[in-house]
C-alpha positions in Angstrom: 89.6 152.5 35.3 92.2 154.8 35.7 90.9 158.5 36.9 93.2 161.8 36.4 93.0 164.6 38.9 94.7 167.7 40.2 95.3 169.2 43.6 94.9 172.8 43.9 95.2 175.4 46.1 92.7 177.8 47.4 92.4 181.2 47.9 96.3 181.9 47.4 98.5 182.8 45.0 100.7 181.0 47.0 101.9 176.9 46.7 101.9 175.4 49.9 99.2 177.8 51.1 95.6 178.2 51.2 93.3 174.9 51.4 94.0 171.8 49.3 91.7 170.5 47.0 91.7 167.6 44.5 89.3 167.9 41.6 88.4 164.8 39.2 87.7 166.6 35.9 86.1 163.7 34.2 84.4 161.3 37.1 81.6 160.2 34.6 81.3 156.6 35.4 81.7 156.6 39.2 79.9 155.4 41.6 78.4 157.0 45.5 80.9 154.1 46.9 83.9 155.1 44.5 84.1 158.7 45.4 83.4 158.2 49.0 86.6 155.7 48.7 89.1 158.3 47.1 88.1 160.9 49.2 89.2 158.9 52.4 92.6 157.8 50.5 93.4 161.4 49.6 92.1 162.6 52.5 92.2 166.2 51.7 89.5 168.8 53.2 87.3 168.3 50.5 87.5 166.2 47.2 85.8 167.0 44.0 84.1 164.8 41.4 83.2 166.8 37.9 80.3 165.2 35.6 79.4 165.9 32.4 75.7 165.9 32.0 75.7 168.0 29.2 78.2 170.3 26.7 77.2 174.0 27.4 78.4 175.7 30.1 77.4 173.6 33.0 78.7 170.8 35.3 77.5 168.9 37.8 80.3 168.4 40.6 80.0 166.3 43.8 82.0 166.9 46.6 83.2 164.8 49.3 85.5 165.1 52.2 86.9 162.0 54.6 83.8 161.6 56.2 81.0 162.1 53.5 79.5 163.5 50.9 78.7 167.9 51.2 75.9 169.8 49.5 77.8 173.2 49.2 81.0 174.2 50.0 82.5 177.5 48.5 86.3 176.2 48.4 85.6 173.6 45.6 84.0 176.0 43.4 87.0 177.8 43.0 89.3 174.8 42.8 87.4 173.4 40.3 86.8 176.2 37.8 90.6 176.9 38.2 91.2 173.0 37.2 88.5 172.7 34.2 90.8 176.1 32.7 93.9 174.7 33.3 93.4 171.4 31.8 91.4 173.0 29.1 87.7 171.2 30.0 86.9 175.5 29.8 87.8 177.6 27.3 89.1 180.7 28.1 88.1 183.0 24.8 87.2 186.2 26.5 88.5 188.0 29.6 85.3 186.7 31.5 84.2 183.5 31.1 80.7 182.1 32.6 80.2 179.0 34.1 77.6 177.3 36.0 78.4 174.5 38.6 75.4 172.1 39.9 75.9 171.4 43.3 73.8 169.3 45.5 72.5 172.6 47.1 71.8 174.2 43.9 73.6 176.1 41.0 76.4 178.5 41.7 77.1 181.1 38.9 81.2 181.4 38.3 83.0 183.7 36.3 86.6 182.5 35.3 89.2 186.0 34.9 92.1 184.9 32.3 95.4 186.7 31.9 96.8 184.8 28.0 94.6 182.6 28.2 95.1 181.3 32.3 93.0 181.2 34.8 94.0 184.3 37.8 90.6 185.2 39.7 87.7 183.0 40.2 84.1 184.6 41.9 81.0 182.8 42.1 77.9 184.1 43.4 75.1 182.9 45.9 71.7 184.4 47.1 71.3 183.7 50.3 67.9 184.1 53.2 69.7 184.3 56.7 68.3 183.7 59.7 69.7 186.3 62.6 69.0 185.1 66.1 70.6 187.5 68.7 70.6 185.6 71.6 74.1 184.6 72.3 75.6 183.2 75.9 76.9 185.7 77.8 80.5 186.7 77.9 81.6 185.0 80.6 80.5 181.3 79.3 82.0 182.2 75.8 85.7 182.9 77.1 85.6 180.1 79.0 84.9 178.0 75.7 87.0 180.0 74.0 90.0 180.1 76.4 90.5 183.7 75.8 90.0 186.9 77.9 86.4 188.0 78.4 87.3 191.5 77.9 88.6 190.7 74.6 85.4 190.1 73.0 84.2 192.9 71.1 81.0 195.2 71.8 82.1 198.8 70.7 81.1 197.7 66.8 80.2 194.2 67.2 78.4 191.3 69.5 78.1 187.9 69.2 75.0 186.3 67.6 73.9 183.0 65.4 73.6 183.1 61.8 72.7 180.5 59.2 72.7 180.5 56.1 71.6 176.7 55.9 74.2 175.6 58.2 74.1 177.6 62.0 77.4 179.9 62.9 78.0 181.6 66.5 79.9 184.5 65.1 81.8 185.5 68.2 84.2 188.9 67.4 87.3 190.2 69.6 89.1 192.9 69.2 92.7 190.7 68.4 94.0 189.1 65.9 96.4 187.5 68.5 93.3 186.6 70.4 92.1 185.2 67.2 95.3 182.9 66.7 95.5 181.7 70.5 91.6 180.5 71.0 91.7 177.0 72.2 88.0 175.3 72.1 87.2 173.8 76.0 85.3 171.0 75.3 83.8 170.7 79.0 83.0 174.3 79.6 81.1 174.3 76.0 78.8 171.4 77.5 78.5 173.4 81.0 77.3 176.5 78.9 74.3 177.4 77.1 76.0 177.9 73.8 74.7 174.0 72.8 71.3 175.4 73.1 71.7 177.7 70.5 72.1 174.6 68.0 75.8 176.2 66.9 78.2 173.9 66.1 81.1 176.0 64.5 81.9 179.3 66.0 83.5 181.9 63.4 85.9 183.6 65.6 87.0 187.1 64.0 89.2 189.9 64.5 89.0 193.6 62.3 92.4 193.7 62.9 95.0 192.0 61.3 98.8 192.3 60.4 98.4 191.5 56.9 97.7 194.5 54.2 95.4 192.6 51.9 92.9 191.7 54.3 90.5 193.4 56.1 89.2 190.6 59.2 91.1 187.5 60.2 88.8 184.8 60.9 89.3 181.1 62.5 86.6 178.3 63.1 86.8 176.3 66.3 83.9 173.8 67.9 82.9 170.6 69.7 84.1 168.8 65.8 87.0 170.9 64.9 90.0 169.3 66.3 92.0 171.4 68.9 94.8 172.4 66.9 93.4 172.7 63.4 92.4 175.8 61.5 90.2 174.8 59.0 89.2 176.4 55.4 86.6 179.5 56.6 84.7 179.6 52.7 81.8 177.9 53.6 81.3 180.2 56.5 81.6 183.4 54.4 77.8 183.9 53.7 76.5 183.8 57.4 79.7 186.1 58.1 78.3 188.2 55.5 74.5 188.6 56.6 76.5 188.8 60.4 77.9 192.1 59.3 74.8 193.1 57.1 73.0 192.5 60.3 74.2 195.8 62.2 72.6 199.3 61.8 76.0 201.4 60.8 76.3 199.0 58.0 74.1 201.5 55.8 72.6 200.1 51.9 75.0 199.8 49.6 77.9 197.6 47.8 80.6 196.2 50.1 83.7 194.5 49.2 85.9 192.9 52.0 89.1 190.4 51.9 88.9 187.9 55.0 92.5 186.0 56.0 92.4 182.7 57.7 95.8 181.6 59.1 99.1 182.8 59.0 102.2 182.6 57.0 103.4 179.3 59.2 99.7 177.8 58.4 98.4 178.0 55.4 97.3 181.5 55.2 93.9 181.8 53.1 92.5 185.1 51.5 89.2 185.5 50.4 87.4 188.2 48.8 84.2 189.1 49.9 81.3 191.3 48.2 78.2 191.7 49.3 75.0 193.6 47.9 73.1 195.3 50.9 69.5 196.3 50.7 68.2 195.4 53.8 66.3 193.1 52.1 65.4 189.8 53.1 67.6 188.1 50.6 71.1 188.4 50.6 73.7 188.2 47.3 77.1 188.0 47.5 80.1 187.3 45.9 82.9 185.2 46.5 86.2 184.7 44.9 89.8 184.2 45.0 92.9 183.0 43.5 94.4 179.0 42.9 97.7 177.7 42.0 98.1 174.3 40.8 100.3 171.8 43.1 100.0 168.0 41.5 98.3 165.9 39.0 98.0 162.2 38.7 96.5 159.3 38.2 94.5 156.6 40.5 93.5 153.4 38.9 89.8 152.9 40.7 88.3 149.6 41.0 85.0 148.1 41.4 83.1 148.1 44.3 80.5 145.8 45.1 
């Protein structure tokens, strides 16, 4: 059968920016195999499969990167509420429109902005129960994992500790964005370190300084399964970084908005907004969005698969 989709990308109002995402709007009829199969052909960060279980304001979407199937990921939410409007799956009647993805973690609440009738600003929302450990390794073993300066890391507003949100983040902060930018992951002096103890395997390396206006924290992830030289999407990372910054005591109860960059203008820059309810509580909401911009459509004829 022959399967239409669209590539999208994320958190820009850029083309040839942000992440790139292909979204099936209509993969009724596929199988585990099928989707696993496209994903490696288009090998993009994360492809996303939309199902129609039933006509109100819900969809079930399955997402699926190179390597496997995910349970959440925050890029593909926006992708694909951006695609379902611009292809006209969602109707865009009012200024806010509502809809509800199923993912295999759960259901995300969306809300689709329109400007006539297209799609310009998409924020979904997620409650979230972090867990804060603030044992980190010490400063010395993180630069040298790091390949940075140990008196670059930050401790006048910030330290490092491990969040998780589901999935465990060492949330390391400097005081650079150019420290940021030039991190290079050491394989060997991560496995001489303690840092492996802390079950961690993604550290959210961030700056609160950065030389772009719209943005308030550049952020990069680097670990033992990020390749050297790659600066991958930062979205699914954005709730531990949000209970990370909840987690300090000058951060007093209240309503917080921030935009967090990942990139720069040679690499895909990413923007995402960030909003967080804080009421030192042991739940967490908070709000994500950002803007798309359509790159391609097409067609792939998908077989059988035994």
């Amino acid at each position: 059968m022959n399967y239409k989709y669209y590539i999208a990308d994320v958190f820009t109002n850029q083309i040839f920016n942000g992440a790139q995402i292909a979204v099936f709007p209509n993969a009724d009829g596929l199988s585990n195999q099928q989707m696993k199969l496209v994903a490696k052909e288009l090998h993009l960060t994360e492809t996303v499969f939309v199902f129609h279980e039933s006509k109100d304001t819900k969809r079930r979407m399955r997402i699926f990167s190179p390597k496997g199937e995910i349970d959440f990921a925050g890029h593909p939410v926006i992708a694909t509420a951006f695609v379902l409007a611009y292809c006209g799956d969602i109707e865009l009647s009012e200024k806010f429109t509502p809809i509800v993805f199923e993912q295999n973690s759960g259901a995300i609440s969306t809300n689709i902005t329109n400007n006539d009738g297209k799609p310009v600003f998409i924020q979904f929302t997620r409650k979230v129960s972090p867990i804060i450990d603030r044992f980190a390794p010490p400063d010395g073993e993180l630069a040298s994992f790091l390949s940075i300066a140990q008196g670059q890391i930050d401790h006048k507003k910030y330290n490092t500790r491990l969040v998780s949100c589901g999935f465990p983040y060492l949330i390391v902060p400097v005081y650079n964005y150019e420290t940021v930018r030039s991190a290079r992951f050491n394989y060997q002096a991560w496995s001489e370190s303690i840092a492996p103890q802390t079950a961690a395997q993604e550290i959210l390396l961030f700056s609160a300084k950065t030389p772009f206006q719209d943005a308030d924290f550049n952020a990069r992830l680097v670990g033992p399964n990020i390749g050297l030289h790659d600066d991958p999407p930062v979205g699914t990372a954005m709730p531990a970084f949000a209970a990370y910054l909840c987690s300090f005591d000058h951060m007093k109860k209240g309503t917080y908005t921030f935009a967090v960059d990942r990139g720069e203008t040679s690499s895909r820059r990413s923007v995402i907004n960030l909003e967080m309810d804080h009421k030192r509580e042991d739940t967490l909401t908070i709000r994500i969005g950002g803007e798309a911009v359509m790159v391609a459509e097409g067609s792939i004829t998908i077989p059988e698969v035994n």
